[in-house]
N, C-alpha and C positions, 0 to 999 in steps of 0.2 A: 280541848275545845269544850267547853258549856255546851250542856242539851239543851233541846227547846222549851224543856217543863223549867231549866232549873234558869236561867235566860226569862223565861216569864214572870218567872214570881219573882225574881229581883227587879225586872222592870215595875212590875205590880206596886212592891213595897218604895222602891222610890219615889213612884207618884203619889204613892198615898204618905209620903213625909212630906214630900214637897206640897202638897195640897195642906197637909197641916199645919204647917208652919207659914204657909198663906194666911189661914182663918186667924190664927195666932197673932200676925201680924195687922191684919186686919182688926181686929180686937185691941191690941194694944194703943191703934192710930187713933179708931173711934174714943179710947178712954181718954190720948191726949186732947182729941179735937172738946172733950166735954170736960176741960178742965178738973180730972179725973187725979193726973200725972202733974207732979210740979215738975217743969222743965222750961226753958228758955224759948219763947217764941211757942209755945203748946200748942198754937192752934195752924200753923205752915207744918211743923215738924211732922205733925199728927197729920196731916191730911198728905204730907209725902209719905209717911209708913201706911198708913190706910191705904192709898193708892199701890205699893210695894203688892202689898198684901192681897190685895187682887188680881194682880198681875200673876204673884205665885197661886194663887188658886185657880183663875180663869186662862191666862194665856200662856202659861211656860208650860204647862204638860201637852200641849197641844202643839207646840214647839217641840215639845221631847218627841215627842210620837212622831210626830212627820220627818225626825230626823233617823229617828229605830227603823220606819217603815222603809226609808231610802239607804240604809244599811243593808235591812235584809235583802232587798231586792236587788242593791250594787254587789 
């Protein structure tokens, strides 16, 4: 069984990758939507990854957590 420090800091590190590769993607969307990136349709594609990318920054760790928190207390 994992302890609680070593359980922490894996949860820790995984939100802070999944928050990174949020902004990441976030970044990559805005460079399609600015015709930055040659790709097909740039500016839908680019506004789907940009939206991704906020989703992974703003609402998925907030999702992780409320599911760690109903773990630990189930």
């Amino acid at each position: 069984m994992i302890d609680a420090e070593a359980l922490a800091k894996s949860r820790h590190k995984r939100l802070t990758v999944i928050r990174f590769w949020g902004v990441a993607l976030a970044f990559v969307g805005a460079a399609c939507m600015a015709d930055k990136v040659a790709l097909p349709m740039p500016h839908l594609l680019g506004l789907i990854i940009f939206l991704a990318g906020i989703f992974y920054t703003m609402l998925f760790p907030r999702i992780l957590i409320r599911r760690w928190k109903k773990q630990d207390q189930g």
